[in-house]
Backbone as JSON Lines, residues from 0, in Angstrom:
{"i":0,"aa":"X","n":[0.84,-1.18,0.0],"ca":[0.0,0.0,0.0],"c":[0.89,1.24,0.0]}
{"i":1,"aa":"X","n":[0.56,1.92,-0.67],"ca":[1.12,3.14,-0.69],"c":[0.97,4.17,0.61]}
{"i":2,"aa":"X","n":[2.16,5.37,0.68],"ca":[1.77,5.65,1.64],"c":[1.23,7.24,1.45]}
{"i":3,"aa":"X","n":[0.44,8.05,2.46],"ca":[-0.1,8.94,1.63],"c":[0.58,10.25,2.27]}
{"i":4,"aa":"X","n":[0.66,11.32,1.67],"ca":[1.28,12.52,2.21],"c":[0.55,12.76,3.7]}
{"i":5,"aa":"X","n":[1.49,13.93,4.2],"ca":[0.76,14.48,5.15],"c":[-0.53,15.37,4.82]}
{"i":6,"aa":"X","n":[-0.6,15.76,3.78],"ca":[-2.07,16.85,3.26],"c":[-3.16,15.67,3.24]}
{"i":7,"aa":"X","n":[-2.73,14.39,1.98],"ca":[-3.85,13.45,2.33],"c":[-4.37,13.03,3.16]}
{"i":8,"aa":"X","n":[-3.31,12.94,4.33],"ca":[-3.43,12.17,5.34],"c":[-4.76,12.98,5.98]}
{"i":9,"aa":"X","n":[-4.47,14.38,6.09],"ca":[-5.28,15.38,7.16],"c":[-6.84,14.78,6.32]}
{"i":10,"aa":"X","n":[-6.76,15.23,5.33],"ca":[-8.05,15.55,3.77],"c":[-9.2,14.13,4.23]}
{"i":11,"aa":"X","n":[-8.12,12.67,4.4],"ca":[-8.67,11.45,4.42],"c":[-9.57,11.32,6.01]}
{"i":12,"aa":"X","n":[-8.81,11.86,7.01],"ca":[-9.4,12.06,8.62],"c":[-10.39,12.97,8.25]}
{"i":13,"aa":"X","n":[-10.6,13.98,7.9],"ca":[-11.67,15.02,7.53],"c":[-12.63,14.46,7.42]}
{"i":14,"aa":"X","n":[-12.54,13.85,5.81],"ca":[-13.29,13.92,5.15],"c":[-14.66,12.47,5.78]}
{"i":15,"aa":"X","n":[-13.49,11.57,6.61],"ca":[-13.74,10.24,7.39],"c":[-15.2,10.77,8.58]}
{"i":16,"aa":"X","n":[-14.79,12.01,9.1],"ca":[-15.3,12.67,9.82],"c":[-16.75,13.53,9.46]}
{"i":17,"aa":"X","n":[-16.56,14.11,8.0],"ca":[-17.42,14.89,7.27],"c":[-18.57,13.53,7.13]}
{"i":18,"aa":"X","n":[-17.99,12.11,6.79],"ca":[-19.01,11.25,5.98],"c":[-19.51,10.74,7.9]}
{"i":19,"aa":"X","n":[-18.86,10.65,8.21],"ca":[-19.32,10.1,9.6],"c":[-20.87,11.03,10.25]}
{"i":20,"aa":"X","n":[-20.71,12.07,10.21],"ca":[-21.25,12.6,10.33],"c":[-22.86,13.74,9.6]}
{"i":21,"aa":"X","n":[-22.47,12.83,8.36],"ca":[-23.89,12.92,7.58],"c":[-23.87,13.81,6.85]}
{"i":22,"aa":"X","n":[-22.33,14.44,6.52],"ca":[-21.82,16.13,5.73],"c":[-21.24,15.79,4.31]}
{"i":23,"aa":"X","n":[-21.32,16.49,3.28],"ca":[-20.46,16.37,2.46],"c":[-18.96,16.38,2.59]}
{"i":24,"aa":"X","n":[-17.91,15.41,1.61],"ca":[-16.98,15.36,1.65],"c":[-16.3,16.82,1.06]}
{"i":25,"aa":"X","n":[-14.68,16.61,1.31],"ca":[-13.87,17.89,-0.1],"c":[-13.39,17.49,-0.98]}
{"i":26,"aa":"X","n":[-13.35,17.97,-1.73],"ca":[-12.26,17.58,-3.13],"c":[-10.88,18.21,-2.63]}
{"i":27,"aa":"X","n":[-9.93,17.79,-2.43],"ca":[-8.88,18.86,-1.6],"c":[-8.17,19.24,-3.25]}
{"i":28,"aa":"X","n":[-8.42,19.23,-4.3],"ca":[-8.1,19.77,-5.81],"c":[-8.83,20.69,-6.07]}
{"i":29,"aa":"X","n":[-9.63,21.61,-4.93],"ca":[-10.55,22.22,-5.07],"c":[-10.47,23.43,-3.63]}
{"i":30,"aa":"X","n":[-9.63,23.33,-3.34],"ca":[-8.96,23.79,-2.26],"c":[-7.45,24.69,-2.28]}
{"i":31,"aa":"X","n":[-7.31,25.5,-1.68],"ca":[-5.61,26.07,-1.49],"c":[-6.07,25.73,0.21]}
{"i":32,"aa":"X","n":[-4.59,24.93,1.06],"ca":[-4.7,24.96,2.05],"c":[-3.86,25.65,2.59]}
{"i":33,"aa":"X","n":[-4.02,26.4,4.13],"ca":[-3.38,26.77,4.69],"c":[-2.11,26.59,5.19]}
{"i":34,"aa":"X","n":[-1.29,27.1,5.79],"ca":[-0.1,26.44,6.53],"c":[-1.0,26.58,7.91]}
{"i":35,"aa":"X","n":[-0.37,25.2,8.66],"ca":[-1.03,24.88,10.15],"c":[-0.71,25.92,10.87]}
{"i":36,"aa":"X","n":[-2.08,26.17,12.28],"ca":[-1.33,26.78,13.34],"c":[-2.01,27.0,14.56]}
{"i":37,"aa":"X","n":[-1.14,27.04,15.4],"ca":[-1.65,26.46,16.56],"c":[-2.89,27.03,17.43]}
{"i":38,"aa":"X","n":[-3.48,26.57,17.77],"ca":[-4.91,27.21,18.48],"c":[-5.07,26.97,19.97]}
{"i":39,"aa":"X","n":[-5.82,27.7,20.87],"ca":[-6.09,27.28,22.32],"c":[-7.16,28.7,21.8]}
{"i":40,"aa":"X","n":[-8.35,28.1,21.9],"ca":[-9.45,28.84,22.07],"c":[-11.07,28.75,22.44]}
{"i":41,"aa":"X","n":[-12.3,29.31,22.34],"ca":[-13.61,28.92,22.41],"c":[-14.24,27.66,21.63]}
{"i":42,"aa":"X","n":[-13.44,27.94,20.34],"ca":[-14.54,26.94,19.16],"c":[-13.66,25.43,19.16]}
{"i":43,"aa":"X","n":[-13.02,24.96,19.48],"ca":[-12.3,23.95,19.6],"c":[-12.06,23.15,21.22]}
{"i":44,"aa":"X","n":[-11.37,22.01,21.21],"ca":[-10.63,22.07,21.96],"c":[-9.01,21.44,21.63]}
{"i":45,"aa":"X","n":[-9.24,21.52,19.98],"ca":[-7.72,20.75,19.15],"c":[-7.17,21.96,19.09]}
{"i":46,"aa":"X","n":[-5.89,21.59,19.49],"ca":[-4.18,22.4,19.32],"c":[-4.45,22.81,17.91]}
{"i":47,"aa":"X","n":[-4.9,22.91,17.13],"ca":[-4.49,23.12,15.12],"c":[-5.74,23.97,14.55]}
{"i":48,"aa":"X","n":[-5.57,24.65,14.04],"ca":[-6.41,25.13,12.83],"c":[-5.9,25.39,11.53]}
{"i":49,"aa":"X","n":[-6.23,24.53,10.3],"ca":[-6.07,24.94,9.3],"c":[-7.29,25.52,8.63]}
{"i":50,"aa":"X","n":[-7.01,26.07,7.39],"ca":[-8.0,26.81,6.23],"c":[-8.32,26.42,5.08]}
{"i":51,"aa":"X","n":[-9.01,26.07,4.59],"ca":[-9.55,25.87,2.94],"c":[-9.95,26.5,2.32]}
{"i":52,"aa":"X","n":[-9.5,27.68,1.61],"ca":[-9.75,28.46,1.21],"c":[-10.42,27.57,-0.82]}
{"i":53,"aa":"X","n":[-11.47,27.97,-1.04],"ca":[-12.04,27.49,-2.49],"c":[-11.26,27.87,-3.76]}
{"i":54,"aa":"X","n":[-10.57,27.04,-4.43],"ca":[-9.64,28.17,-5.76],"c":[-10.73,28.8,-6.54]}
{"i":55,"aa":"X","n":[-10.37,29.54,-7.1],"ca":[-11.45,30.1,-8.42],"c":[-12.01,29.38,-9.23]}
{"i":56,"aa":"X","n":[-11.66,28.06,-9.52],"ca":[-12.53,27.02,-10.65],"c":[-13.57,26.16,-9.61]}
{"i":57,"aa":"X","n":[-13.36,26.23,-8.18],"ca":[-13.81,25.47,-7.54],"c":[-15.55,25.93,-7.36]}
{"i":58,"aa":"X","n":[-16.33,24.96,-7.5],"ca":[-17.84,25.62,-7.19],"c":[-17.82,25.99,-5.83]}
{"i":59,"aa":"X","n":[-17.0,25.76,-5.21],"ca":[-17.46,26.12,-3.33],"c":[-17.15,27.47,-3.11]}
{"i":60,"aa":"X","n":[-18.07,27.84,-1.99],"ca":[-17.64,29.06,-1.44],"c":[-17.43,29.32,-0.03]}
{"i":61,"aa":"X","n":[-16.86,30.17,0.39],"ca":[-16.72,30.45,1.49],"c":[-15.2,29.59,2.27]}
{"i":62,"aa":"X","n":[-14.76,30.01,3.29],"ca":[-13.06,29.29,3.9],"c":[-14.36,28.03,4.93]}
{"i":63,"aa":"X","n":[-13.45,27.18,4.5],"ca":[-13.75,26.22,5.86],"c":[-12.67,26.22,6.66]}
{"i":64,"aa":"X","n":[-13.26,25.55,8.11],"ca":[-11.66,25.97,9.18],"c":[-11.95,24.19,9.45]}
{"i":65,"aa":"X","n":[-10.78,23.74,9.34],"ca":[-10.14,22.93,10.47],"c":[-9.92,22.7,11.47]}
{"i":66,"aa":"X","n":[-10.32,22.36,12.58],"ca":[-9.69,22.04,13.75],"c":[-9.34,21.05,14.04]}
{"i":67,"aa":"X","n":[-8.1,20.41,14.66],"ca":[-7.59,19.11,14.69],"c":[-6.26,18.85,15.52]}
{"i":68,"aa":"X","n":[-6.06,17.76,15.83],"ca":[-4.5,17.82,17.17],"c":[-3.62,16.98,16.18]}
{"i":69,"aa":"X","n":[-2.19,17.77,16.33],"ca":[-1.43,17.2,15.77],"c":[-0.83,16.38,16.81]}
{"i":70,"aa":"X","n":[-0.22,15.52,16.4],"ca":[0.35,14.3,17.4],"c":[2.36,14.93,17.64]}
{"i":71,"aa":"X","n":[2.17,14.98,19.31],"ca":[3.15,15.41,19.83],"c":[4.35,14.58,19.74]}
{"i":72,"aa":"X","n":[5.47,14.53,18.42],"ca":[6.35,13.22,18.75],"c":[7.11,13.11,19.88]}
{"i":73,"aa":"X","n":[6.96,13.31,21.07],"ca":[6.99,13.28,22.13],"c":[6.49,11.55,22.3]}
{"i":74,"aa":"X","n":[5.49,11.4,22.07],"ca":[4.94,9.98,22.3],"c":[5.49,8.92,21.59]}
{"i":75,"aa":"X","n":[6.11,9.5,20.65],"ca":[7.3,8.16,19.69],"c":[7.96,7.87,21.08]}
{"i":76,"aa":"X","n":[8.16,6.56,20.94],"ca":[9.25,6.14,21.79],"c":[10.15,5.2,21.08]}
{"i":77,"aa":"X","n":[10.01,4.58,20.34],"ca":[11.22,4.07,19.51],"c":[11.21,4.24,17.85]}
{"i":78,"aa":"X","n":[12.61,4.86,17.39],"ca":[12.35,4.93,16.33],"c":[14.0,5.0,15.81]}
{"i":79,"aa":"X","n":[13.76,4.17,14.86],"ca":[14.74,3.4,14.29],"c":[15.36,3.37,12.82]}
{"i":80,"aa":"X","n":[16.95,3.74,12.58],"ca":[16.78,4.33,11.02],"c":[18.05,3.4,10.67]}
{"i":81,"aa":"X","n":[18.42,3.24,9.35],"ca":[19.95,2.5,9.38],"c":[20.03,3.87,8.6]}
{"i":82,"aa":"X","n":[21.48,4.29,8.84],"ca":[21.94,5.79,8.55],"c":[23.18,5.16,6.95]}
{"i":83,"aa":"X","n":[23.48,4.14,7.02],"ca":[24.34,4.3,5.38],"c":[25.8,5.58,5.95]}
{"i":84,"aa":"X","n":[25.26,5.88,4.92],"ca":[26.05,7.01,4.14],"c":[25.63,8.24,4.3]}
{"i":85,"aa":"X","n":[24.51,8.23,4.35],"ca":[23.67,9.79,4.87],"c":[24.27,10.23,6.22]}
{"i":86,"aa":"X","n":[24.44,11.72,5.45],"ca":[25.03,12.75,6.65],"c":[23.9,13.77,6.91]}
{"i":87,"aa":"X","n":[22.8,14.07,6.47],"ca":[21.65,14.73,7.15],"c":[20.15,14.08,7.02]}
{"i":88,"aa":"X","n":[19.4,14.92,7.37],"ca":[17.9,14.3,7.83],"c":[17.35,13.95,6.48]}
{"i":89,"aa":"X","n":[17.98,14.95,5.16],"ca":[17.11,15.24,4.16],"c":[17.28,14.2,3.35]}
{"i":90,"aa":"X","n":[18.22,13.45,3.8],"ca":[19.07,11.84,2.93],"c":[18.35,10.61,3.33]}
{"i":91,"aa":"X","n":[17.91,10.83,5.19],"ca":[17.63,9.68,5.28],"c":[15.6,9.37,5.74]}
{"i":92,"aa":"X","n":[15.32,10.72,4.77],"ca":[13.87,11.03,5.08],"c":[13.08,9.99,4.77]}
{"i":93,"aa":"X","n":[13.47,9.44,3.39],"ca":[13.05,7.8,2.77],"c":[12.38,7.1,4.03]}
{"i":94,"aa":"X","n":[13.36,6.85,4.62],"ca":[13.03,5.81,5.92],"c":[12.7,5.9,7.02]}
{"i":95,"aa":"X","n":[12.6,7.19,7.21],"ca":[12.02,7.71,8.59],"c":[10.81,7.91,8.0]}
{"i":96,"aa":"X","n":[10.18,8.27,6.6],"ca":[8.72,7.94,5.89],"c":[7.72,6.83,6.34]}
{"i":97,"aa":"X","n":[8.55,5.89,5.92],"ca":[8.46,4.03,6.07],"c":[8.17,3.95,7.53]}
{"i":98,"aa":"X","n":[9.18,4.23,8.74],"ca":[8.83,3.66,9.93],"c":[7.82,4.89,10.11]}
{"i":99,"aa":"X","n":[7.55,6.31,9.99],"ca":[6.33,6.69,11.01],"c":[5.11,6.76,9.61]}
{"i":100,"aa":"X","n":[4.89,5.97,8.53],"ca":[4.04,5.55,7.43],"c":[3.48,7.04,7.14]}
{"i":101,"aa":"X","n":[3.98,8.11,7.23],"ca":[3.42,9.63,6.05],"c":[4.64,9.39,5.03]}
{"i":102,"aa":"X","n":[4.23,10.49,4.1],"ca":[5.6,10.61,3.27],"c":[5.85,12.13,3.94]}
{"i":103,"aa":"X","n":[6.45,12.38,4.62],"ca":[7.0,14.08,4.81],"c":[7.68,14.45,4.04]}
{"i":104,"aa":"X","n":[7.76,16.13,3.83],"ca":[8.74,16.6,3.15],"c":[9.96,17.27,3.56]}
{"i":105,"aa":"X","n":[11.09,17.12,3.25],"ca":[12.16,18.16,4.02],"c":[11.87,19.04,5.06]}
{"i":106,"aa":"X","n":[11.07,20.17,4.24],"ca":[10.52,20.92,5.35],"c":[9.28,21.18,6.65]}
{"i":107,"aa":"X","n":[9.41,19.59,6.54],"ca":[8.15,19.27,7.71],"c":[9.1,18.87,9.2]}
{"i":108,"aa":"X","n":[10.15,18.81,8.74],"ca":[11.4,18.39,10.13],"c":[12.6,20.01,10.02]}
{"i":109,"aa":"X","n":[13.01,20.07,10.87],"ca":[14.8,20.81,11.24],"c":[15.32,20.15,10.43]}
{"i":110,"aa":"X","n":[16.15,20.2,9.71],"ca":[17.43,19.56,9.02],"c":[18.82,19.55,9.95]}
{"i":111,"aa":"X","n":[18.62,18.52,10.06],"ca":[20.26,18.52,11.48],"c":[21.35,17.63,10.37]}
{"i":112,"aa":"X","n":[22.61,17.32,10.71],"ca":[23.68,16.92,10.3],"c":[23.43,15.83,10.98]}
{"i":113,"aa":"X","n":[23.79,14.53,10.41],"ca":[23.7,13.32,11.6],"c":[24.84,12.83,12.15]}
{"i":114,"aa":"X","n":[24.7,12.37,13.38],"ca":[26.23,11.74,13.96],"c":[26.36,10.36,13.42]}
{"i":115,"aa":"X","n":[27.27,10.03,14.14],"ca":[27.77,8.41,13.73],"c":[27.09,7.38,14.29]}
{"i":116,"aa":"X","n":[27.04,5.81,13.53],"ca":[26.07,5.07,13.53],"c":[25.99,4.56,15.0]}
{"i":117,"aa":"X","n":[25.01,4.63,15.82],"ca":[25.12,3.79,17.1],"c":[24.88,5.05,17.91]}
{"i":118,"aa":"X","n":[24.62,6.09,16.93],"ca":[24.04,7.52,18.25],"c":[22.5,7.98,17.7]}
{"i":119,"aa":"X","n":[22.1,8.71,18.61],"ca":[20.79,9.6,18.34],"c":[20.82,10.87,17.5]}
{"i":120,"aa":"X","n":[19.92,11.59,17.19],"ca":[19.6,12.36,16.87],"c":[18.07,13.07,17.47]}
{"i":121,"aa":"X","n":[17.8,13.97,17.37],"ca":[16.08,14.66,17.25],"c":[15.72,14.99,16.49]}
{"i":122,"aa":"X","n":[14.67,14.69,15.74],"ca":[13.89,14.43,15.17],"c":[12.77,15.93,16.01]}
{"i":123,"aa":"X","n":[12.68,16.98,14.89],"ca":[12.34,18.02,15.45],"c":[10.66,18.62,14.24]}
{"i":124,"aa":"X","n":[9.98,18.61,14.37],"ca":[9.09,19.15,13.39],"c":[8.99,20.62,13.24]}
{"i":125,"aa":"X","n":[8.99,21.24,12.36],"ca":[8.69,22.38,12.14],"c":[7.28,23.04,12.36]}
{"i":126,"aa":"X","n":[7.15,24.21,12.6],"ca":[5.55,24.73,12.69],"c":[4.83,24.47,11.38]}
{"i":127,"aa":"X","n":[5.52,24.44,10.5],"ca":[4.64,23.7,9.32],"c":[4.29,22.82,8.92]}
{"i":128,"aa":"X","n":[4.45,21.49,9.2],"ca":[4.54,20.76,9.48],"c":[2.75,20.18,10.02]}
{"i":129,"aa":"X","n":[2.09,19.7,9.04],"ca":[0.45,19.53,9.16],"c":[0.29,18.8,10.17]}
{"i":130,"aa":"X","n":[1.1,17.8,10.27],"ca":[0.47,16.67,11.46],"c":[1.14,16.38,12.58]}
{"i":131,"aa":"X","n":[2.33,16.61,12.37],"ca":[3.21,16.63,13.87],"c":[3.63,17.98,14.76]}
{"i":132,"aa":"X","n":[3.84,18.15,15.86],"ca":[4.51,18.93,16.39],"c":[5.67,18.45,17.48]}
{"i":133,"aa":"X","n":[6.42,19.28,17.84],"ca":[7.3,19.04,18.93],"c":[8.73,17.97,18.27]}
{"i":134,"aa":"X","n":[8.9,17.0,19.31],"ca":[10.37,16.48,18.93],"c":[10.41,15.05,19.67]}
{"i":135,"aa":"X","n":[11.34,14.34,19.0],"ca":[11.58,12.76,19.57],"c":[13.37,12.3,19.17]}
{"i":136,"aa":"X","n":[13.19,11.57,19.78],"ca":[15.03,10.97,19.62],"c":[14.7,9.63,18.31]}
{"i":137,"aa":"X","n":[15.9,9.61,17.44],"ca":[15.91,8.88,16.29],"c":[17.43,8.12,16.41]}
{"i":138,"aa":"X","n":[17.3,6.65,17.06],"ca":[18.52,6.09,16.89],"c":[18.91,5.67,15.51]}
{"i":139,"aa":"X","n":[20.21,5.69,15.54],"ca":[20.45,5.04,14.17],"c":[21.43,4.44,13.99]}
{"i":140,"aa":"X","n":[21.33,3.1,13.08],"ca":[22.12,1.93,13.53],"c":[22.73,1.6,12.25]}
Protein backbone atom coordinates (compact mmCIF):
# COMPACT_ATOMS: atom_id res chain seq x y z
CA UNK A 1 0.00 0.00 0.00
CA UNK A 2 1.12 3.14 -0.69
CA UNK A 3 1.77 5.65 1.64
CA UNK A 4 -0.10 8.94 1.63
CA UNK A 5 1.28 12.52 2.21
CA UNK A 6 0.76 14.48 5.15
CA UNK A 7 -2.07 16.85 3.26
CA UNK A 8 -3.85 13.45 2.33
CA UNK A 9 -3.43 12.17 5.34
CA UNK A 10 -5.28 15.38 7.16
CA UNK A 11 -8.05 15.55 3.77
CA UNK A 12 -8.67 11.45 4.42
CA UNK A 13 -9.40 12.06 8.62
CA UNK A 14 -11.67 15.02 7.53
CA UNK A 15 -13.29 13.92 5.15
CA UNK A 16 -13.74 10.24 7.39
CA UNK A 17 -15.30 12.67 9.82
CA UNK A 18 -17.42 14.89 7.27
CA UNK A 19 -19.01 11.25 5.98
CA UNK A 20 -19.32 10.10 9.60
CA UNK A 21 -21.25 12.60 10.33
CA UNK A 22 -23.89 12.92 7.58
CA UNK A 23 -21.82 16.13 5.73
CA UNK A 24 -20.46 16.37 2.46
CA UNK A 25 -16.98 15.36 1.65
CA UNK A 26 -13.87 17.89 -0.10
CA UNK A 27 -12.26 17.58 -3.13
CA UNK A 28 -8.88 18.86 -1.60
CA UNK A 29 -8.10 19.77 -5.81
CA UNK A 30 -10.55 22.22 -5.07
CA UNK A 31 -8.96 23.79 -2.26
CA UNK A 32 -5.61 26.07 -1.49
CA UNK A 33 -4.70 24.96 2.05
CA UNK A 34 -3.38 26.77 4.69
CA UNK A 35 -0.10 26.44 6.53
CA UNK A 36 -1.03 24.88 10.15
CA UNK A 37 -1.33 26.78 13.34
CA UNK A 38 -1.65 26.46 16.56
CA UNK A 39 -4.91 27.21 18.48
CA UNK A 40 -6.09 27.28 22.32
CA UNK A 41 -9.45 28.84 22.07
CA UNK A 42 -13.61 28.92 22.41
CA UNK A 43 -14.54 26.94 19.16
CA UNK A 44 -12.30 23.95 19.60
CA UNK A 45 -10.63 22.07 21.96
CA UNK A 46 -7.72 20.75 19.15
CA UNK A 47 -4.18 22.40 19.32
CA UNK A 48 -4.49 23.12 15.12
CA UNK A 49 -6.41 25.13 12.83
CA UNK A 50 -6.07 24.94 9.30
CA UNK A 51 -8.00 26.81 6.23
CA UNK A 52 -9.55 25.87 2.94
CA UNK A 53 -9.75 28.46 1.21
CA UNK A 54 -12.04 27.49 -2.49
CA UNK A 55 -9.64 28.17 -5.76
CA UNK A 56 -11.45 30.10 -8.42
CA UNK A 57 -12.53 27.02 -10.65
CA UNK A 58 -13.81 25.47 -7.54
CA UNK A 59 -17.84 25.62 -7.19
CA UNK A 60 -17.46 26.12 -3.33
CA UNK A 61 -17.64 29.06 -1.44
CA UNK A 62 -16.72 30.45 1.49
CA UNK A 63 -13.06 29.29 3.90
CA UNK A 64 -13.75 26.22 5.86
CA UNK A 65 -11.66 25.97 9.18
CA UNK A 66 -10.14 22.93 10.47
CA UNK A 67 -9.69 22.04 13.75
CA UNK A 68 -7.59 19.11 14.69
CA UNK A 69 -4.50 17.82 17.17
CA UNK A 70 -1.43 17.20 15.77
CA UNK A 71 0.35 14.30 17.40
CA UNK A 72 3.15 15.41 19.83
CA UNK A 73 6.35 13.22 18.75
CA UNK A 74 6.99 13.28 22.13
CA UNK A 75 4.94 9.98 22.30
CA UNK A 76 7.30 8.16 19.69
CA UNK A 77 9.25 6.14 21.79
CA UNK A 78 11.22 4.07 19.51
CA UNK A 79 12.35 4.93 16.33
CA UNK A 80 14.74 3.40 14.29
CA UNK A 81 16.78 4.33 11.02
CA UNK A 82 19.95 2.50 9.38
CA UNK A 83 21.94 5.79 8.55
CA UNK A 84 24.34 4.30 5.38
CA UNK A 85 26.05 7.01 4.14
CA UNK A 86 23.67 9.79 4.87
CA UNK A 87 25.03 12.75 6.65
CA UNK A 88 21.65 14.73 7.15
CA UNK A 89 17.90 14.30 7.83
CA UNK A 90 17.11 15.24 4.16
CA UNK A 91 19.07 11.84 2.93
CA UNK A 92 17.63 9.68 5.28
CA UNK A 93 13.87 11.03 5.08
CA UNK A 94 13.05 7.80 2.77
CA UNK A 95 13.03 5.81 5.92
CA UNK A 96 12.02 7.71 8.59
CA UNK A 97 8.72 7.94 5.89
CA UNK A 98 8.46 4.03 6.07
CA UNK A 99 8.83 3.66 9.93
CA UNK A 100 6.33 6.69 11.01
CA UNK A 101 4.04 5.55 7.43
CA UNK A 102 3.42 9.63 6.05
CA UNK A 103 5.60 10.61 3.27
CA UNK A 104 7.00 14.08 4.81
CA UNK A 105 8.74 16.60 3.15
CA UNK A 106 12.16 18.16 4.02
CA UNK A 107 10.52 20.92 5.35
CA UNK A 108 8.15 19.27 7.71
CA UNK A 109 11.40 18.39 10.13
CA UNK A 110 14.80 20.81 11.24
CA UNK A 111 17.43 19.56 9.02
CA UNK A 112 20.26 18.52 11.48
CA UNK A 113 23.68 16.92 10.30
CA UNK A 114 23.70 13.32 11.60
CA UNK A 115 26.23 11.74 13.96
CA UNK A 116 27.77 8.41 13.73
CA UNK A 117 26.07 5.07 13.53
CA UNK A 118 25.12 3.79 17.10
CA UNK A 119 24.04 7.52 18.25
CA UNK A 120 20.79 9.60 18.34
CA UNK A 121 19.60 12.36 16.87
CA UNK A 122 16.08 14.66 17.25
CA UNK A 123 13.89 14.43 15.17
CA UNK A 124 12.34 18.02 15.45
CA UNK A 125 9.09 19.15 13.39
CA UNK A 126 8.69 22.38 12.14
CA UNK A 127 5.55 24.73 12.69
CA UNK A 128 4.64 23.70 9.32
CA UNK A 129 4.54 20.76 9.48
CA UNK A 130 0.45 19.53 9.16
CA UNK A 131 0.47 16.67 11.46
CA UNK A 132 3.21 16.63 13.87
CA UNK A 133 4.51 18.93 16.39
CA UNK A 134 7.30 19.04 18.93
CA UNK A 135 10.37 16.48 18.93
CA UNK A 136 11.58 12.76 19.57
CA UNK A 137 15.03 10.97 19.62
CA UNK A 138 15.91 8.88 16.29
CA UNK A 139 18.52 6.09 16.89
CA UNK A 140 20.45 5.04 14.17
CA UNK A 141 22.12 1.93 13.53
Amino acid sequence: MALLTAKEKLIAVYNYDLTANGRPTVNPAEFEMSAPAAYSGPRSPQNTVIYLSPLPTSPNIGLSTIYYNRLNLSVVTTLRVTKGSATNLATILPLLNIELGIVFAPTDFQDVTLPAVGSSFTLTATPSNILLLGSCSVMLD
